[in-house]
C-alpha positions as CSV (number, residue, x, y, z in Angstrom):
1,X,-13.9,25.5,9.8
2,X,-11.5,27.6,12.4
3,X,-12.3,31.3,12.3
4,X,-9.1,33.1,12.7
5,X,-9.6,37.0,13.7
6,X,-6.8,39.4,13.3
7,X,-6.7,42.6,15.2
8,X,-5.0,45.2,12.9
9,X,-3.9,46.0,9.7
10,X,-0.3,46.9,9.9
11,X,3.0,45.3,9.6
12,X,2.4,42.4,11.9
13,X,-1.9,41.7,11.0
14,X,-2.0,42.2,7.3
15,X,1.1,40.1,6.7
16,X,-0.2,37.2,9.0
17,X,-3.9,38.0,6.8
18,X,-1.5,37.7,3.4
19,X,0.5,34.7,4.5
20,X,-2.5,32.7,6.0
21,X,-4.1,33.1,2.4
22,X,-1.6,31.8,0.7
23,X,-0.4,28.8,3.0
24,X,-4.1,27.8,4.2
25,X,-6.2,28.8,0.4
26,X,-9.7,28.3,1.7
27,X,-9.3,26.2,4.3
28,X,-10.1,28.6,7.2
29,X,-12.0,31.9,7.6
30,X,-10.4,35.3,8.4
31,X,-11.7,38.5,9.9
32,X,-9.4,41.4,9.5
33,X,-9.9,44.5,11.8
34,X,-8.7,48.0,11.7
35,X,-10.4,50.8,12.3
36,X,-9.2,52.0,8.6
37,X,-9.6,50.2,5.5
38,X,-6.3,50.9,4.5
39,X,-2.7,50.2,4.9
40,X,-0.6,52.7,5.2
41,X,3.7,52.5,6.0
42,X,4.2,53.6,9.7
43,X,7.7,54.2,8.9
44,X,6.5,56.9,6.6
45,X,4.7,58.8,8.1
46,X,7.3,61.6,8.4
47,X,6.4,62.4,4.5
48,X,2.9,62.9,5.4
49,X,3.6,64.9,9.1
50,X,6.0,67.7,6.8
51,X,4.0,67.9,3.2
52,X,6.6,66.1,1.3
53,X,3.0,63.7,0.5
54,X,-0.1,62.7,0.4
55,X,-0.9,59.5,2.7
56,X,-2.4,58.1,-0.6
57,X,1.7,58.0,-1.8
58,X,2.5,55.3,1.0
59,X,-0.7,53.2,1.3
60,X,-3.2,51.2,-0.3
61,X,-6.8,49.9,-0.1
62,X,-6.9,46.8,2.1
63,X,-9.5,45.1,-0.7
64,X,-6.7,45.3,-2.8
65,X,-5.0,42.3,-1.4
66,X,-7.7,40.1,0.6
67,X,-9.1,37.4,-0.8
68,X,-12.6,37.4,-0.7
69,X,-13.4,34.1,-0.4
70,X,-11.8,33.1,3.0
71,X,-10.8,36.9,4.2
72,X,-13.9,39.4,5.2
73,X,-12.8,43.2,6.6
74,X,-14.1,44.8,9.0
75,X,-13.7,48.4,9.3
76,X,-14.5,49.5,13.0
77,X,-12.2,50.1,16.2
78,X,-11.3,47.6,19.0
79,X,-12.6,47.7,22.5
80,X,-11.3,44.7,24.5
81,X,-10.3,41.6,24.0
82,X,-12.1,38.7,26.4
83,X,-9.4,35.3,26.7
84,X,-12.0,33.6,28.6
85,X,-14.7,34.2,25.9
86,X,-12.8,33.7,23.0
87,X,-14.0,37.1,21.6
88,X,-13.4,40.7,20.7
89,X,-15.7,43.3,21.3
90,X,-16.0,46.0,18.7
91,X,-17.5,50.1,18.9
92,X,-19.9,49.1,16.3
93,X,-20.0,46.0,15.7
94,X,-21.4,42.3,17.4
95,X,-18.5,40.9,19.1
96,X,-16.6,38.6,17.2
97,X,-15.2,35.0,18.0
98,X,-12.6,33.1,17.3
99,X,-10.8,29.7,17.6
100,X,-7.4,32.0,17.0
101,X,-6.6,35.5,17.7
102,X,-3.6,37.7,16.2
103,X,-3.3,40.8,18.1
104,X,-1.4,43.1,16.0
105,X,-2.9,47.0,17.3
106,X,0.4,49.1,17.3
107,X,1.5,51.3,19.0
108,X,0.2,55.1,20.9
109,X,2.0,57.6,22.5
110,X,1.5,58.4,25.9
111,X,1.7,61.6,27.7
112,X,3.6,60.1,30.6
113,X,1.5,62.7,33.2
114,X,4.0,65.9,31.6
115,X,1.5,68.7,32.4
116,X,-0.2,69.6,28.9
117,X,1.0,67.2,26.7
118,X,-2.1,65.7,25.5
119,X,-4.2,68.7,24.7
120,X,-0.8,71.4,23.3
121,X,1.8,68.7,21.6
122,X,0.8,66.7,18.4
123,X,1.8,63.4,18.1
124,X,2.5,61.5,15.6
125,X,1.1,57.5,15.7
126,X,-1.1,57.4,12.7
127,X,-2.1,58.8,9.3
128,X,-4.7,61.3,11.0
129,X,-2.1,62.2,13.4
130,X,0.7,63.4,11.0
131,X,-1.7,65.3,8.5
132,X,-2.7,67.3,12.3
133,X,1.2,67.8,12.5
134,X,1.0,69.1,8.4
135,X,-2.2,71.2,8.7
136,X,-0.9,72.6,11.6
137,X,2.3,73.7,10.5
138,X,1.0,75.4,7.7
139,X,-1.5,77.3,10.1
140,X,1.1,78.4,11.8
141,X,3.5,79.8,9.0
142,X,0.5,81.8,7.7
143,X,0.1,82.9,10.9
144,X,3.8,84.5,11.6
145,X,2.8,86.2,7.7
146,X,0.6,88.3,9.3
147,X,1.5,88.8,13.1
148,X,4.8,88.2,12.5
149,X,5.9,86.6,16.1
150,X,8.8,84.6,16.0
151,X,7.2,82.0,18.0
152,X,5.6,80.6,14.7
153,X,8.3,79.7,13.0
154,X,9.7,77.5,15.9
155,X,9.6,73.8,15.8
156,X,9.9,72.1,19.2
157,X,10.2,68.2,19.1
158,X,9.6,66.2,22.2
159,X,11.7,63.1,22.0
160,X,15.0,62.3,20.0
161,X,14.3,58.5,19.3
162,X,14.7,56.9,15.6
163,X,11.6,58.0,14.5
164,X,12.1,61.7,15.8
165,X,15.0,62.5,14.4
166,X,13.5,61.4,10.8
167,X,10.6,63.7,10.7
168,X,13.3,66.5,12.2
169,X,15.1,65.6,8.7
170,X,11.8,65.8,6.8
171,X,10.9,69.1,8.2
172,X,14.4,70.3,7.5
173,X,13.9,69.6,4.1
174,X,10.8,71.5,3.7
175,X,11.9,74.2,5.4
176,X,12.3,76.6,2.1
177,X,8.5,75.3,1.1
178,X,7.8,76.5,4.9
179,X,9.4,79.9,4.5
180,X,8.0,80.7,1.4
181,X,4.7,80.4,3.4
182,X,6.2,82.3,6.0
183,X,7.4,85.1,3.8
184,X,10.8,84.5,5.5
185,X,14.6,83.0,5.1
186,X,14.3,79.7,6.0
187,X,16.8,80.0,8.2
188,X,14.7,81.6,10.5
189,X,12.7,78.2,11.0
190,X,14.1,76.9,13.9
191,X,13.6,73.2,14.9
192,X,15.0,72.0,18.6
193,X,14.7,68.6,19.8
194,X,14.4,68.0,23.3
195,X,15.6,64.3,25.1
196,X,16.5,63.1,28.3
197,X,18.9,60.6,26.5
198,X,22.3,61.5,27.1
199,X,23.4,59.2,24.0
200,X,21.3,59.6,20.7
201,X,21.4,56.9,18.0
202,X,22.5,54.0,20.2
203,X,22.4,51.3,17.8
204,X,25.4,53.4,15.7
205,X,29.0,54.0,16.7
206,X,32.3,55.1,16.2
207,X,32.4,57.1,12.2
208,X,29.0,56.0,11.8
209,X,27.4,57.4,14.9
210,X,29.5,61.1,14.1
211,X,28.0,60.7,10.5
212,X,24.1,60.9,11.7
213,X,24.8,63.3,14.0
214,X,27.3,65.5,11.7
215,X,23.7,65.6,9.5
216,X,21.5,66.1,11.9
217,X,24.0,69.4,12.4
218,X,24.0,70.3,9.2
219,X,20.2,70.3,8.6
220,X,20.1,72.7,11.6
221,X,18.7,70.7,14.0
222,X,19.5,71.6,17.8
223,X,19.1,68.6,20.1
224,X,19.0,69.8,23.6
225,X,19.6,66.6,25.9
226,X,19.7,65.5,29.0
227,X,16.3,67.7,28.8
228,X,13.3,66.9,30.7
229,X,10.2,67.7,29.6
230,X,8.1,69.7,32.5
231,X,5.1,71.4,30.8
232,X,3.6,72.4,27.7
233,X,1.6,75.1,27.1
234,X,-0.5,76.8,24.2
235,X,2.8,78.5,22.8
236,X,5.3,76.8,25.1
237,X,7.3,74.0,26.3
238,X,9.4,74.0,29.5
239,X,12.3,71.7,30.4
240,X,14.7,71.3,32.7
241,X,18.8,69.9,32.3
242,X,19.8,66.7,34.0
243,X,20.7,67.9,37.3
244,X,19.7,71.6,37.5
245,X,16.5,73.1,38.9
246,X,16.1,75.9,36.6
247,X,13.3,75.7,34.2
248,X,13.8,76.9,30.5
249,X,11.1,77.9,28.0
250,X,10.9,77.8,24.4
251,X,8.0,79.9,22.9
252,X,6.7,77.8,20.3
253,X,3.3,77.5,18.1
254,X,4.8,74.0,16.8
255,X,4.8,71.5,19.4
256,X,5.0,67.8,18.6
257,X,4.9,64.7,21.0
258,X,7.2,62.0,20.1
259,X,8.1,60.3,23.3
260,X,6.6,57.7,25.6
261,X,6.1,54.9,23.3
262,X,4.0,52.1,24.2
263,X,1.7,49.6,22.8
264,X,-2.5,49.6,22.4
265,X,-4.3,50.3,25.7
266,X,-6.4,47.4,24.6
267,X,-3.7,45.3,25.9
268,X,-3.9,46.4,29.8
269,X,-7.8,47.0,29.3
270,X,-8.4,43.2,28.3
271,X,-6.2,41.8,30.9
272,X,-2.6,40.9,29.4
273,X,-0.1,41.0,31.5
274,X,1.9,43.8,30.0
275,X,4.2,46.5,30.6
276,X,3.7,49.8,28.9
277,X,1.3,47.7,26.7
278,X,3.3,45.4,25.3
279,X,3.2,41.3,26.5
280,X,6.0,39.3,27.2
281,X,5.2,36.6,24.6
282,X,5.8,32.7,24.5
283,X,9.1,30.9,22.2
284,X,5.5,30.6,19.6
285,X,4.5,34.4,20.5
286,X,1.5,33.6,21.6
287,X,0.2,35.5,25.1
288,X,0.7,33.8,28.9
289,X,-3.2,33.9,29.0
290,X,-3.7,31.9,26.0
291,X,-1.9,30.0,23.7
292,X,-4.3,30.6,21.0
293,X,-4.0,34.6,20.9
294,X,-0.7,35.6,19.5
295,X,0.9,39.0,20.1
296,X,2.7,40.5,17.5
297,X,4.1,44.2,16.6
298,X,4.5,47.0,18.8
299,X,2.5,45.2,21.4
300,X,4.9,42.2,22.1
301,X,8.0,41.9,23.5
302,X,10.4,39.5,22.7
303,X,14.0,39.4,24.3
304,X,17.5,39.6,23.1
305,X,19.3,36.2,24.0
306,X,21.5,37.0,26.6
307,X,20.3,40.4,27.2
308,X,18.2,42.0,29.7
309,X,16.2,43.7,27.0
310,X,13.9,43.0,24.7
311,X,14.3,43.8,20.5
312,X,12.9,47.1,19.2
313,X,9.8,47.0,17.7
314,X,10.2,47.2,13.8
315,X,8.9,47.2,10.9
316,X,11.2,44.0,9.8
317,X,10.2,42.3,13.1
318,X,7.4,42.9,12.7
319,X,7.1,41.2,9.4
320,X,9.3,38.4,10.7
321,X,6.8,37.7,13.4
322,X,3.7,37.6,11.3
323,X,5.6,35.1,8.7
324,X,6.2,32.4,12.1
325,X,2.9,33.0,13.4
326,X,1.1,32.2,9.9
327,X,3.1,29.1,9.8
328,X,2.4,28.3,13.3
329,X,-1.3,29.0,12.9
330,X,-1.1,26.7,9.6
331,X,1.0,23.9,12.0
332,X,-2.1,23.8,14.5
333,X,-5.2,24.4,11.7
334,X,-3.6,21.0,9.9
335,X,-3.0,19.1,13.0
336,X,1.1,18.7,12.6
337,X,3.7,19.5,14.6
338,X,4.3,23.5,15.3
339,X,7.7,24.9,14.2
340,X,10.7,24.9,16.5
341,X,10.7,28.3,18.6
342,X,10.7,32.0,17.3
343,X,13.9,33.4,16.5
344,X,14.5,36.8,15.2
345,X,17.6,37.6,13.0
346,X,18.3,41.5,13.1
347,X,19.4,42.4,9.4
348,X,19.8,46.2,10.6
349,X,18.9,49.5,10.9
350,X,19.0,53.1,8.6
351,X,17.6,56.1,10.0
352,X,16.8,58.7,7.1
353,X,18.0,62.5,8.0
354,X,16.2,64.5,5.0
355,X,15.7,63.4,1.8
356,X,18.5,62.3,-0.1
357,X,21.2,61.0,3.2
358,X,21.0,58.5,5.5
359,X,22.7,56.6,7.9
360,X,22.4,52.9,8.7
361,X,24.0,49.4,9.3
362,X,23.1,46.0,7.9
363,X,24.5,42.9,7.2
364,X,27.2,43.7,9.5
365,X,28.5,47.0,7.9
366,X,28.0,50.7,7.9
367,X,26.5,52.9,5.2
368,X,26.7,56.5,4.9
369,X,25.0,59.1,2.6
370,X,23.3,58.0,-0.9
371,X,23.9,54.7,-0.3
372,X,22.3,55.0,2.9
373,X,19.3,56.4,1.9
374,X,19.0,53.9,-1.3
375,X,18.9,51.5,1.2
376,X,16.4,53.0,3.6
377,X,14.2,53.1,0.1
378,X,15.4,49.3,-0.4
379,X,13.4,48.5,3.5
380,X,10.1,50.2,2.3
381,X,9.8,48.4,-1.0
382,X,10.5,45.1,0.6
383,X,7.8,46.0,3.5
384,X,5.4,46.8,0.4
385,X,6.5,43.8,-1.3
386,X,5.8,41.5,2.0
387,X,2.3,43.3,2.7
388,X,0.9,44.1,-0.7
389,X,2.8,42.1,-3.6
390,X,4.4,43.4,-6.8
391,X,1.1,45.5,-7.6
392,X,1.4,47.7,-4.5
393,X,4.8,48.1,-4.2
394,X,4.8,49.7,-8.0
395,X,1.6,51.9,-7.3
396,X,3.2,53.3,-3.6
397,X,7.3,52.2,-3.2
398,X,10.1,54.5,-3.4
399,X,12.1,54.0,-6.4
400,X,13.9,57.4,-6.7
401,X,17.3,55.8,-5.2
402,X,19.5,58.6,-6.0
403,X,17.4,61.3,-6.0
């Protein structure tokens, strides 16, 4: 019987773990890794980072949806991977073989050498990560209450990407919740974004593009940009504009790190060939070193054709790749022929900006506002849907379209 070992429990791993279950019953054993036994929705996270939830309101128990005859879970971290050995070492565990591997570890964010980044800025890559950014926050309002320095009421993001500029919207929406703590108007709860972009949004244009940013406005969000990040400090970050010398300061007892994307340092520490910890994958995503470990998620990279760059790393690609891989996997386990080559179809994008707006494009068109952000609720339940079935989706999915 093939042992199949899959290396986290996100997007990519527990939808290969799902679809493997259903397309090979009992015919193989899986081992499912993650150093939690939980899923919980990356894209998310925002809720959790500015008190609007609980992580328990967008996850669920792993158990829940393995099947206990062919899938065992195993709750520890990942130390390296060894291709030649067919195995994965473990923190606390024996190391575990395999006849195939699916490497789905997601993403960190790096520091990328910017002077106190890793020990004054909070970033925001996981559950424990985001209820830092909560806890912190709320430290920090009570704290203004009784010294009363402005600096605790400023909120400096580092980094304007997708994912950014949603949690700037969460933390807009909480801001009265915030001020209340505070004892102050919220509008004295400032929150800057800083980005060496000079264009934000680039996958939006034209009315679209002046939409997300008309919101972003409104929330009272300043984006400073081209900004460089040159230091942060204990109650500080520094920056510098796009060709100027001078360096700026914002006093700040909120500082969160959302730049420098990139995908597990298990993939350079085991040997991949990678850049920024992510592997150039094969036309059956599977790594150059093996064709019998398969790369999915935030640590694969998979072009555009006829680009010179590769696709973002999404939730919906994510998805997409674990579905081709189980069916690959299945191909090889049943000795038939493997599916043509992976090809990703890009149904769209919708960035939330607080609550109850959105902006986004599917299908080929634009949508703005309520219908934006019904949408954006539309992606997560079909994520739930694709990771944990009907019984998930009802316990944990977003079903307040309008609200």
């Amino acid at each position: 019987m093939k042992t199949i070992v899959v290396l986290g429990a996100g997007y990519a791993g527990l939808k290969t773990v799902v679809a493997l279950q259903k397309k090979l019953r009992e015919e193989v054993k899986i081992i499912l890794v993650d150093r939690n036994p939980y899923h919980y929705e990356t894209m998310r996270l925002y809720e959790v980072a500015s008190g609007q939830d609980h992580y328990t309101r967008m996850s669920y128990e792993l158990a829940d949806v393995l099947n206990k005859k062919m899938t065992e879970l195993v709750v520890d971290e990942v130390e390296k991977i060894n291709i030649n050995d067919k195995n994965v070492e473990l923190k606390n565990h024996a190391p575990i073989s395999y006849d195939y591997l699916v490497v789905g570890l997601g993403f960190v964010l790096s520091d990328m050498g910017i002077a106190g980044a890793k020990g004054y800025a909070l970033p925001m890559s996981n559950v424990k990560e985001a209820e830092a950014i909560r806890d912190h926050l709320y430290e920090e309002m009570w704290a203004y209450s009784k010294y009363k320095d402005p600096k605790h009421l400023q909120i400096v993001i580092c980094g304007a990407g997708f994912q950014a500029i949603e949690l700037a919207g969460a933390l807009a929406q909480v801001r009265p919740h915030l001020a209340e703590m505070a004892g102050v108007d919220q509008n004295q709860i400032k929150i800057t974004m800083l980005d060496g972009s000079l264009r934000l949004l680039p996958m939006f244009q034209g009315k679209l593009l002046d939409y997300a940013l008309g919101l972003i406005k409104k929330h009272q969000i300043e984006i400073i940009k081209p900004a460089f990040v040159q230091q942060v400090t204990a109650d500080s970050v520094s920056y510098k504009m796009k060709d100027s010398d001078e360096i700026k300061t914002i006093k700040a007892g909120n500082r969160i790190w959302m730049m420098g994307f990139s995908g597990s340092p298990i993939i350079d520490k085991s040997g991949f060939k990678n850049r920024r910890g992510r592997v150039m994958v094969s036309d059956h995503l599977t790594a150059p070193e093996s064709d019998d470990i398969y790369v999915l998620g935030d640590v694969s990279s998979v072009m555009v054709p006829g680009k010179k760059w590769p696709w973002p790393n999404t939730a919906q690609m994510a998805l997409s790749m674990a579905n081709y891989a189980a069916k690959d996997i299945r191909s090889r386990v049943n000795h038939q022929a493997r599916p043509s080559k992976y090809v990703y179809h890009d149904l769209g994008v919708v960035v939330a900006i607080g609550e109850t707006k959105a902006a986004g494009k599917a299908m080929g068109h634009g949508y703005k506002g309520y219908l934006a952000s019904a949408l954006k609720k539309i992606i997560i339940d079909k994520s739930l849907m694709e990771t944990g079935g009907i019984k998930e989706t009802l316990a944990v999915g977003r079903f307040d379209l309008y609200h």
